[in-house]
N, C-alpha and C positions, 0 to 999 in steps of 0.2 A: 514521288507520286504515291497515293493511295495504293490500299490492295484490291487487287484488282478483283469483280465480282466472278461467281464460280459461273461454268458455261449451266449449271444445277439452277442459281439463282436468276440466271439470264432468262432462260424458258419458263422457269416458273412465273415471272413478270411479265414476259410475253403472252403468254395464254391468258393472262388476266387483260391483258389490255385488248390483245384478239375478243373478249369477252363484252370490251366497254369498262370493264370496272375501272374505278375511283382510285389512282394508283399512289401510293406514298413515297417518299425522296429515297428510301431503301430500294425502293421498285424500279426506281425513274433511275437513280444511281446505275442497278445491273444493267439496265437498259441502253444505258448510252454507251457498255462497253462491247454491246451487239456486233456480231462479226457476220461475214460469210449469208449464209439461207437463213441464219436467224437477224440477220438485217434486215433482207429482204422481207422477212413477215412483217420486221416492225415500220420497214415504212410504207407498205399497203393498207399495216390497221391504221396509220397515220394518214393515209390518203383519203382514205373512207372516212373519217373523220373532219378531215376539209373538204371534201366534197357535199355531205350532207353540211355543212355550215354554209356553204354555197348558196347550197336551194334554198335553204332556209331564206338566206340573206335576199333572195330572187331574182339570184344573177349565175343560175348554173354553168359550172363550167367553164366560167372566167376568170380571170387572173390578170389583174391592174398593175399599171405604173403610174407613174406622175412625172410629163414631160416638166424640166426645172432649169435653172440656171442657179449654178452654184455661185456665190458671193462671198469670198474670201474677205471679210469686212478689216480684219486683224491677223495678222499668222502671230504676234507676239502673244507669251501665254504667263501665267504664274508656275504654272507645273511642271514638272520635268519628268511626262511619260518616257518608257523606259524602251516604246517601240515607236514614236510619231516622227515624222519625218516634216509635219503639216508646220510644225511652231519652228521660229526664227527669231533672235536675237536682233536688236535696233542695230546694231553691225554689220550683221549680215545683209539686214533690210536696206541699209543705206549703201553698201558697195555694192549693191544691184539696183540703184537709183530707185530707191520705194520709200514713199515716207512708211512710221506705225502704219497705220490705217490709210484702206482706198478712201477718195478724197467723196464728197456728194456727186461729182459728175462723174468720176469712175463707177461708181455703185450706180446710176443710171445709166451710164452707157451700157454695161452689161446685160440690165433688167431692159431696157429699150432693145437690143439685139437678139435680146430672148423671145421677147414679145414678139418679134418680128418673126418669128421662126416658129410660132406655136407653142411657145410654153406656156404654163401657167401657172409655174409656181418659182418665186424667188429662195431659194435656200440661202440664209443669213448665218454662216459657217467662220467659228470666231475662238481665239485661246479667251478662259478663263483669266478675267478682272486683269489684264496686263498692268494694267495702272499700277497696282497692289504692289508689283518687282518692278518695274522700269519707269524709272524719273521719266525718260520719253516719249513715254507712252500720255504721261500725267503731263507733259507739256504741251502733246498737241493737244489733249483735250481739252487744256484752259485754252490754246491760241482758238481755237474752233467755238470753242463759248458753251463747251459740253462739262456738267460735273463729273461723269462716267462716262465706261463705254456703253454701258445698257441704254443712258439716255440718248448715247449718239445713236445707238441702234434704232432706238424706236423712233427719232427722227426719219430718219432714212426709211424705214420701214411704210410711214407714212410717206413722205415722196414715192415711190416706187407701187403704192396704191394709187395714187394722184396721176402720176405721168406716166405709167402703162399698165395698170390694172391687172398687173400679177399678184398673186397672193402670196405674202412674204411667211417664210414657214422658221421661224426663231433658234436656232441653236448655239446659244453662248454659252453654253456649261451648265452650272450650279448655279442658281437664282433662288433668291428667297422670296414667299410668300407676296409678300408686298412689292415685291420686283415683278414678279408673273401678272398679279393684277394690273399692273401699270401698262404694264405690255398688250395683255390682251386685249385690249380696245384697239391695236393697230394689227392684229395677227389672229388669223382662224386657228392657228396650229403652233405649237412651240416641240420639241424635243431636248433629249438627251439622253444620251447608252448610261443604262448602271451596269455594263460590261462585267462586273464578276461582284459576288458580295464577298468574297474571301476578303478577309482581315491580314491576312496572311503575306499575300500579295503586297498589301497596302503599309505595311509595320515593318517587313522584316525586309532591312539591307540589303541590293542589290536585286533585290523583286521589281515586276512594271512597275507596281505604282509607287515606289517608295517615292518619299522625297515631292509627291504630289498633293498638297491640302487637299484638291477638289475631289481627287477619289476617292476618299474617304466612305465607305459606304453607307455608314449609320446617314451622313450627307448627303448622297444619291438618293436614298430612298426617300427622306424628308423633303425632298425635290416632287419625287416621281408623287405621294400624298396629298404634298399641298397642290401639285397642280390639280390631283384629282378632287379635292376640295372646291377648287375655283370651275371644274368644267372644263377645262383646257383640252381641247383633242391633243391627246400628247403620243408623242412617237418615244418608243426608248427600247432595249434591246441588250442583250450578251454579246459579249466578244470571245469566242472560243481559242482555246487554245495559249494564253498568254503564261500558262505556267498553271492555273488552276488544276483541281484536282478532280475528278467525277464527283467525287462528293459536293464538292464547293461548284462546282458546273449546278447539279441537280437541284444544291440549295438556292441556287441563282433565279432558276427555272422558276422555282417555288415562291420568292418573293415575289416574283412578276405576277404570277397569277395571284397573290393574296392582294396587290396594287387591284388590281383588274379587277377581281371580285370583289373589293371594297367600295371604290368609286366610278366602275365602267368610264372612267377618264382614256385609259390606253387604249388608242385606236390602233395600233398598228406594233409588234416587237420584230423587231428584227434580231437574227439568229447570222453574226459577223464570225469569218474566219480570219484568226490570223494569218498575214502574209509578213517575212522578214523582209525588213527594208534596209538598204547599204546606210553607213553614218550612224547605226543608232545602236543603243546597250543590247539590242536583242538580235542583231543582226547577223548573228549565228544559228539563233534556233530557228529549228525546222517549221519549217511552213505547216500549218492544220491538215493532217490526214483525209483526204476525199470520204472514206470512209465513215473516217471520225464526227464528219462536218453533217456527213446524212444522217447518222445518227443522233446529235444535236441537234438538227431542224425535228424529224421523226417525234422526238420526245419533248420539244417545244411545244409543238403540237395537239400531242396526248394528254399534256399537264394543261393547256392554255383551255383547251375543248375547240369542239365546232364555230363558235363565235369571234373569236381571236382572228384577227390578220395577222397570220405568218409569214414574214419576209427577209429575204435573202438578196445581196446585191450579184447583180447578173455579171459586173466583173470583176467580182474576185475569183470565178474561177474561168474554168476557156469554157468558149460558146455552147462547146457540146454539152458541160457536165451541167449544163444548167438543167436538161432532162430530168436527171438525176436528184437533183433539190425538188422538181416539181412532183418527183417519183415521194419524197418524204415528206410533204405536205404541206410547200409552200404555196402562198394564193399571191403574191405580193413582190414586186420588182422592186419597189420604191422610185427612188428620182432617177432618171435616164436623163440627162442632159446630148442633146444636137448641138450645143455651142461651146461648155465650157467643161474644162479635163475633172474629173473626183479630182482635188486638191486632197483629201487626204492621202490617197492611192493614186499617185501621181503614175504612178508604171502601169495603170492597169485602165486602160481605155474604156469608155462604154462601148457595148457593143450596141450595131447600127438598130433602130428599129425593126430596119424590116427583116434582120436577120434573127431576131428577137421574136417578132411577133413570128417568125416560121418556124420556127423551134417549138415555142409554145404550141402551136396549132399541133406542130406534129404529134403532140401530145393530148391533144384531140383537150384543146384550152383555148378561147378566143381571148386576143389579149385585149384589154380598153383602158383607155386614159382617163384616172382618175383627179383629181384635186386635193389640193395639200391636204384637204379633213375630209376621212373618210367620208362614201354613203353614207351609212347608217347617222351620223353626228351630221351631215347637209340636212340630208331627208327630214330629221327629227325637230332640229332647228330651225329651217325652211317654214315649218307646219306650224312652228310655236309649241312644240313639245318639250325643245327642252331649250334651254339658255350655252347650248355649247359656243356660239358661235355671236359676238357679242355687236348689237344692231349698226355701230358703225362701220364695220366689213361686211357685215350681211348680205348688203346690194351689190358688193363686190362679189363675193362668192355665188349669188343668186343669176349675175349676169354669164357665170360661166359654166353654170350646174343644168343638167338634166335634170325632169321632176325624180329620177330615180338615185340622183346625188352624187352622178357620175358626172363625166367633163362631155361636154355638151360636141358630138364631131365637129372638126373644123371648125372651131369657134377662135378668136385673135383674141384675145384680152384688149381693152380700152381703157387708158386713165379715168380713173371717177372719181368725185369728190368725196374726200375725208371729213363724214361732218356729222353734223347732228341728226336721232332719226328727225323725219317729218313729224312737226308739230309740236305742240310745249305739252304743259300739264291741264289734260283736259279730261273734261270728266269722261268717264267709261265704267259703261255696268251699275251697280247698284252703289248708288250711294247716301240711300238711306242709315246711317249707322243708330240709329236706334231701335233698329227692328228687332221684336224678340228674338232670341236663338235656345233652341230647344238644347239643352245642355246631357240630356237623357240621349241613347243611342249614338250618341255622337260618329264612333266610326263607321257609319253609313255615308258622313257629310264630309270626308276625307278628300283633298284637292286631289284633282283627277288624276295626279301623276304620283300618288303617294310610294308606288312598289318602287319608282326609281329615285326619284328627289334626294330623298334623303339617305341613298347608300344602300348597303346590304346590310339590312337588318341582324343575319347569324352573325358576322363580325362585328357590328356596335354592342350586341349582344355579350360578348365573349371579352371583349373592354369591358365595359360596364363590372361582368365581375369581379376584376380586378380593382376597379376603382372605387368599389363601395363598401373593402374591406374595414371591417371596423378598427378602430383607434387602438391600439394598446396603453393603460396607463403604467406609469413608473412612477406616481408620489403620492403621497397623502393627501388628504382633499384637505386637512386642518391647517398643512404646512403651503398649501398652495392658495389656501383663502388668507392667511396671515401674510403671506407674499403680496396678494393683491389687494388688502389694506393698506400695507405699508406702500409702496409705489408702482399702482395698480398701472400705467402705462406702460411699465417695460420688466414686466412679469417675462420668465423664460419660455421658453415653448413646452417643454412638460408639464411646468405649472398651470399655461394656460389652457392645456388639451386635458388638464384632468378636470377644470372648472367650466371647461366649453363639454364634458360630459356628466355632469354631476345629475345626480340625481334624488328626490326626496328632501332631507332637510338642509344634506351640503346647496342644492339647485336653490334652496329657498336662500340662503345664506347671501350665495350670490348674486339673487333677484334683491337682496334689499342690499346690498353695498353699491349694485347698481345704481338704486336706486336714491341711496344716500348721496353717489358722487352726482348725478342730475340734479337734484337740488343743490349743491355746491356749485354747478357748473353755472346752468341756467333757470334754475328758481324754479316754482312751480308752475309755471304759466305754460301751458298745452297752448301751442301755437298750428296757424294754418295760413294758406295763401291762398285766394279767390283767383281761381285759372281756370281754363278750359284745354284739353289736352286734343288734338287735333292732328289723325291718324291719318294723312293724304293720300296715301296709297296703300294696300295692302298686295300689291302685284309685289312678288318676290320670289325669286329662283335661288338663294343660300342653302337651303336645306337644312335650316335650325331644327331638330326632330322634336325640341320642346313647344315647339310654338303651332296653334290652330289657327292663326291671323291668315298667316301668308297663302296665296293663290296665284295660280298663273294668269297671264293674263288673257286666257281665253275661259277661263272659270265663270260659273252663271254670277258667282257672290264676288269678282274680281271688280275694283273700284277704282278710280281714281279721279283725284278734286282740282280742280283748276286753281292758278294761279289767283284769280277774280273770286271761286267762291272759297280759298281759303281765307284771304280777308274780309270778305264777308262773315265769316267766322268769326274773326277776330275783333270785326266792328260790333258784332253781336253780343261777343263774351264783356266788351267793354262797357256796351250799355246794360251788363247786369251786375256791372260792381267787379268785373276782372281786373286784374293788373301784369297778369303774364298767360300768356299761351305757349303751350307744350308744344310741339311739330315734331315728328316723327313720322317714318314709313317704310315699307318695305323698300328691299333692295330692287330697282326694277332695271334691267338694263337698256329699256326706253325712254328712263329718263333725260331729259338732254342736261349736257355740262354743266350752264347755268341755273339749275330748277332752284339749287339749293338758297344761292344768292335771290335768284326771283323772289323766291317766297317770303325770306328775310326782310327783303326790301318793301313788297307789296303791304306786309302785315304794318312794315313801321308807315309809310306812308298815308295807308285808312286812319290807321290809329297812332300817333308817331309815340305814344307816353308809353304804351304796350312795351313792356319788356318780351324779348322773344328767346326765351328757352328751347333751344330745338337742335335736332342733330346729332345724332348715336356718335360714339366712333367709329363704328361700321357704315354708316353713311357718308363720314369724313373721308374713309378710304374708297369708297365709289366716287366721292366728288373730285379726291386727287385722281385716282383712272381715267373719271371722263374728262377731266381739265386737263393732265397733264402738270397739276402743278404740284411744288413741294405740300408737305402736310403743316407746316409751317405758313408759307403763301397762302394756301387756302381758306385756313383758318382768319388770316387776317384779311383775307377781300370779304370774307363772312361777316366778322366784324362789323368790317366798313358796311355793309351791305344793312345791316342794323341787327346782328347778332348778338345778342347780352351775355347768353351762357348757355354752356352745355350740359344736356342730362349723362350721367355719367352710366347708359346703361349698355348692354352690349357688353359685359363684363363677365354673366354670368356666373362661373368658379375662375379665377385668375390662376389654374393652372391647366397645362396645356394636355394632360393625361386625361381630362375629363372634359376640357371641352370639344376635346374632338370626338367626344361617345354624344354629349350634347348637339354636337352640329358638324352638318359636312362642312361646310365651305367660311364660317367665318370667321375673321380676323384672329391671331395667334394673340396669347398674352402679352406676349413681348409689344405687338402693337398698339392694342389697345393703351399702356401704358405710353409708350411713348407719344400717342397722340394728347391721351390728356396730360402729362405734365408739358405737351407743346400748346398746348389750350391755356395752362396757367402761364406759361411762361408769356404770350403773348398779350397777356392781361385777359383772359378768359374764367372766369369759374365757374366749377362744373361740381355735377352732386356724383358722389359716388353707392354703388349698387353690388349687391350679392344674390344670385338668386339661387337657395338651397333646398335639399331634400328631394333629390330625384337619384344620383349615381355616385353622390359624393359622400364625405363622410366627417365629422367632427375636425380631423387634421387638417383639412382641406378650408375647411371653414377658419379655422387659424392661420393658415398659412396666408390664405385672401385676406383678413385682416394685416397682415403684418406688411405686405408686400402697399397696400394703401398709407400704411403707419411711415413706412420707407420715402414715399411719393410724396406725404402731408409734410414730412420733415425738411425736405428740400425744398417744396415751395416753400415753407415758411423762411427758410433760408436766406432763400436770394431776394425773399421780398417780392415776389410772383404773387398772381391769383392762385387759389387752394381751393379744396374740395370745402364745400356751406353746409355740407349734411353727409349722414352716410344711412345706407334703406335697402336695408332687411327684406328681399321680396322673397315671400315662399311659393315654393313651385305649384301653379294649381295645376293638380293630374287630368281632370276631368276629363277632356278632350284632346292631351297633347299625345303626338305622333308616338313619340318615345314611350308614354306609358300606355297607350292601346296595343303600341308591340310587343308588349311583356317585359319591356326592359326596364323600364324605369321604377322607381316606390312611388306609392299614391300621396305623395307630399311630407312636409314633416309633421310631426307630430306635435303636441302645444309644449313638449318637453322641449323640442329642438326649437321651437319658436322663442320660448323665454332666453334659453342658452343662446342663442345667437343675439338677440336682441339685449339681453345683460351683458353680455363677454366684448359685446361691439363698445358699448358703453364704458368697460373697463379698458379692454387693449386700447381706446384710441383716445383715452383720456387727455387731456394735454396735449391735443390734437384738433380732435373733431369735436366740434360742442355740442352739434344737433343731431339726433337719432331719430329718423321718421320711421311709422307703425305703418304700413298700409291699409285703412279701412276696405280697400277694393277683396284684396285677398282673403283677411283674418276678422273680418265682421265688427260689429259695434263690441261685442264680447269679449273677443279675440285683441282687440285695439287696447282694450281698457285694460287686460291682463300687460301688455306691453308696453302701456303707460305704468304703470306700479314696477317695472323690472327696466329701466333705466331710459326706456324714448321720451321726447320732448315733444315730437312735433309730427302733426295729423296730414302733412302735405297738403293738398289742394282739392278743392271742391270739382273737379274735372269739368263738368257737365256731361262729358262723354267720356270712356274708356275702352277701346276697344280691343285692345291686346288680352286685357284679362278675361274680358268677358267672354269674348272667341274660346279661351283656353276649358271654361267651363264657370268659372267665377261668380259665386250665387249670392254675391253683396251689394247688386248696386253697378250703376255706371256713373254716378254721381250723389251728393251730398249738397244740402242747402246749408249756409249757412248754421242758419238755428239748431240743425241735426248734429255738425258739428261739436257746435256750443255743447248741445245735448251727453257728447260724449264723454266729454270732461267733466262736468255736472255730476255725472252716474259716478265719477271717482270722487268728486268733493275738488277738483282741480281748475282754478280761471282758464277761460281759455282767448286769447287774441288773434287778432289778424296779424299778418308778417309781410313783407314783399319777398320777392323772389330770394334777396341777399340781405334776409333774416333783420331786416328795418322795422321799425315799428309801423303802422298803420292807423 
């Protein structure tokens, strides 16, 4: 163990927190080794602490549970914790007559006997990917027609909304990004403990977690993030006492609240005592000190603030000592089950309600039954505040909520249907998109939810630093310009960060070999495509901080287009000489399953020649959420549906360091990519996009090239659709979230403009053949400098734009023909029409 803190340093961190102050993990360390009368002070300033959180919250003086039914969906696991008793071997399982997994009518029988008894929430309690270790785990899933266990869960999850209207609360372990999205369209609430962040634990031989992938914490925490990215009311919590050290305890405490304060996703921590259980590697050590245990609630507490649910299970210890927790500033029981045993603490009973709720009382606490997702995330969700709680459980959770977002007395839950909300894609709000927008003062016209949307500002702040350090070079610009003469595609990464930073005559050097390989490639002909781009919705709860588009959907400027007039758009754009329409929209979680195919289909049937260009990859992964299907499958009902191709945007910077300072909630790099090489490979081609000079920096800009250069190479490969273009968008600052917070740089400058737009030109040479300039962004001026430094091609006449324009964008929402012409003319450059997949016209 550590050395233990002095009784010197213990009071002197007391007095500070008796004070209120802002304590640090040195602090919270002395703290949790509080003994005796200096206990006792720290768990009264602890109490005072949850107590005023209380009233804040406007529920003085109470202290919730959540009646639940546990659902042991799987005891088989991948890990081999080093204290669980819960995980069982397909041997074990089968000489006690159990298949892997409860079958669908076992998982309802249960959820049906709960229901019957007043619960209302299903706990979905399951080992980590068993599949991954056991052939028969992975057999029953094929015999049941499941590819996973997450996909059997969310089945089930859905039945159990359906046929007794409990709210199923998720905890399978470690889920990635795209795995929680998928899920939360069946579940208000997911969980999982990051139990300790010790390394320590996790690495060194005969520790809990050795021997366990899923503990892993660098993996916990990427858990606990991306949920809080997606919104998730998510549960997660420390497990004391497993060998940890005070230090590695406090540093534990610390992540939690830096989760917390980054994305207010954590509804609830819970603060677990170890208990040794007979059969297992730990079955020797001592059970968690009572003392120990109030001390870690105590300084959960102090670290979390007033606003945190702090919660402790009422039995892990005996009835009485529950006092005692409530003495150190716990607000929160968790799930009490009247029907089914804690499966993981099989030896330790719930204790009954009403012997529960008289304890509490005696502690001068009214207790009240709350619902798997906190008040605070009902209330706010309920109201259309915030997107925690995702519109197809909504009316689940709505039928069993008080307005104060508590569980409603003596309410039964009822099966309700799992479905789409009411209504398709109908207009709402303004949807005028041509209407001026005053680009001047703009953070006055901020969507009404800016302070929480997009995260905690001081922490995207404090990334951000990090991420906009500048490049260092290592070469000569003469030996890295002669490098990308000679075979300007597969130039090294030094070479290319010293020519993606050049400046003065080396910058000019590289603006004309750019320039030289465009004429080799594709001649001089300045190409364009007659489209109108057509922004359906701008309702979106992601929290991209670069983007002025998005609105909630109770915003005065909050829009959305029907099914009917977005092809009327499209019949419109055709009778002025179109050939493709854009479609794009915010992320909205009202849309139903089908909008995306609707629309697809609606635009080919007005106008059936219409190529239809449409659909982020971040809307790919909302349409597999609300369908439930593969990204694959989806992709190709789209197709069928009359999809041509994908805009390749939603890309932003292609690494994951910077797009999570760019945005709370969406899609990881990894996905992104793998949605569009699932877009080529299914005969789809898609453009690809950069969009720079806000928090990133020259490497970054290399690095996104190269990771596309990787992507172009494979389809070409296998003989797959490819990317038809690649487009350079630079960041406009004018109006985005991120740079009214101080975080971001006011765009790039025309140095970074040409360098990107040359260097895209070289790295992707024997690759990518068309370079689009944005007239939206970089003006007529700006266009024509980036035609002379290696672009070909002007994109489309829009007729509308509204992403840019929103952002602050003083060029236009469209372009005539002739103006186009016009811009090529001003170089001495022909210019043509194109279709969408670079055909003549």
């Amino acid at each position: 163990m550590d050395d233990q803190p002095t009784p010197h340093q213990v009071r002197r961190a007391l007095a500070r927190a008796e004070r209120g102050a802002r304590l640090d993990e040195a602090e919270a360390t002395a703290l949790l080794a509080a003994t005796g009368p200096d206990l006792d002070r720290l768990c009264a300033a602890a109490a005072r602490v949850r107590d005023a959180g209380l009233v804040a919250a406007g529920r003085p003086a109470t202290v919730t549970y959540s009646p639940k039914v546990f659902i042991p969906v799987t005891r088989l696991c991948r890990d081999r914790c080093h204290y669980c008793t819960f995980v069982e071997t397909p041997a074990q399982a089968a000489r006690e007559g159990r298949a892997p997994y409860l079958s669908p009518d076992e998982i309802l029988a249960i959820a049906s006997q709960g229901a019957a008894m007043g619960c209302l929430e299903a706990l979905f309690t399951l080992g980590d990917r068993p599949e991954d270790r056991w052939p028969e785990a992975q057999a029953w899933l094929d015999e049941q027609g499941y590819d996973s266990t997450l996909a059997y869960v969310r089945a089930m999850a859905v039945r159990v909304l359906e046929k007794t209207g409990l709210l199923p609360h998720l905890n399978p372990g470690v889920m990635s990004w795209e795995e929680m999205n998928r899920l939360k369209p069946v579940s208000p609430s997911m969980g999982m403990m990051l139990e300790t962040t010790s390394r320590r634990l996790f690495e060194e031989k005969g520790q809990a977690h050795f021997g366990s992938p899923d503990k892993d914490p660098a993996v916990r925490l990427r858990v606990l993030e991306d949920a809080g990215r997606l919104s998730i009311p998510f549960t997660t919590g420390l497990l004391v006492g497993i060998g940890e050290t005070l230090a590695e305890r406090a540093e534990t405490i610390f992540a939690l609240r830096a989760t917390l304060t980054a994305y207010g996703a954590v509804q609830e921590v819970i603060v677990q005592n170890f208990r040794a259980k007979p059969d297992t590697a730990m079955r020797h050590t001592d059970d968690l000190d009572l003392d120990e245990y109030r001390a870690a609630i105590a300084v959960t507490r102090l670290v979390l603030g007033p606003r945190a649910r702090v919660q402790a299970p009422p039995n892990l210890v005996d009835l009485e000592e529950c006092r005692t927790l409530l003495e150190a500033g716990v607000d929160d029981w968790g799930g009490v089950s009247p029907l089914t045993p804690d499966h993981v603490n099989p030896e330790r009973p719930w204790p009954s309600l009403e012997r529960l709720r008289a304890v509490t009382a005696e502690c001068g606490f009214e207790l009240a039954a709350r619902l798997t997702v906190h008040p605070e995330q009902v209330r706010a969700s309920l109201a259309g505040d915030a997107a925690w709680i995702d519109p197809r459980v909504r009316g689940h959770v709505a039928a069993l909520a008080t307005p104060e977002g508590l569980a409603r007395p003596g309410v039964r839950p009822v099966g309700l249907p799992w479905q789409e909300p009411d209504g398709g894609l109908e207009s709402a709000g303004r949807t005028d998109l041509f209407e001026a927008v005053d680009t001047e003062g703009r953070s006055a016209d901020r969507r009404s939810d800016f302070a929480e949307v997009y995260g905690d500002w001081e922490t995207v702040g404090a990334a951000a630093a990090r991420t906009g350090a500048p490049a260092v070079l290592h070469s000569e610009g003469r030996e890295a310009l002669a490098a990308a003469e000679a075979d300007p595609g597969n130039l090294s990464d030094e070479h290319a960060l010293t020519l993606m930073t050049a400046e003065g005559p080396l910058l000019e050097q590289v603006c004309r070999l750019a320039d030289d390989l465009r004429r080799e490639v594709v001649g001089d002909e300045v190409t364009y495509v007659v489209n109108r781009n057509i922004n359906f919705t701008n309702v979106c709860y992601v929290g991209c901080r670069f983007c002025a588009f998005a609105q909630r959907r109770t915003d005065a400027d909050a829009y959305s287009l029907s099914v009917d007039e977005v092809a009327d758009r499209a019949a419109e754009a055709w009778d002025l000489g179109a050939t493709e329409v854009c479609m794009q929209g915010g992320i909205d979680p009202d849309l139903p399953a089908s909008a995306y195919f609707d629309l697809a289909a609606a635009v080919r049937r007005r106008v059936p020649d219409m190529h239809v260009h449409a659909f982020s990859p971040m809307e790919v992964v909302n349409g597999t959420a609300r369908t439930g299907l593969s990204v694959e499958d989806f992709l190709i009902k789209a197709r069928e549906s009359g999809l041509g191709s994908l805009p390749g945007t939603a890309a932003e910077i292609l690494d994951d360091e910077v797009r999570w300072v760019l945005t709370k909630g969406k899609l990881p790099a990894r996905t992104w990519i793998d949605i569009v090489s699932t877009a080529h490979r299914v005969g789809l081609p898609t453009t690809s996009t950069m969009m720079f000079g806000h928090v990133d920096n020259p490497r970054h800009w290399v690095g996104h090239l190269r990771v596309l250069t990787r992507m172009q190479d494979a389809a070409l490969e296998h003989g797959a659709a490819r990317f038809t273009e690649f487009v350079p968008l630079p960041f406009v600052h004018t109006s985005a979230p991120i740079y009214l917070a101080g975080v971001a740089r006011p765009g790039p400058t025309l140095r970074d403009n040409l360098a990107v737009h040359a260097m895209a030109r070289i790295l992707l040479h024997g690759r990518i053949d068309n370079i689009q300039t944005s007239w939206v962004k970089l003006g007529v001026e700006g266009t024509r400098a980036m035609l002379r430094a290696g672009a070909n091609d002007l994109g489309g006449t829009l007729m509308e734009e509204t992403i840019s324009r929103m952002a602050g964008s003083e060029h236009g929402s469209a372009k005539t023909v002739e103006e186009l012409v016009e811009i090529g003319a001003g170089i001495g450059r022909p210019v043509r029409e194109r279709t969408t997949l670079y055909a003549a016209r």
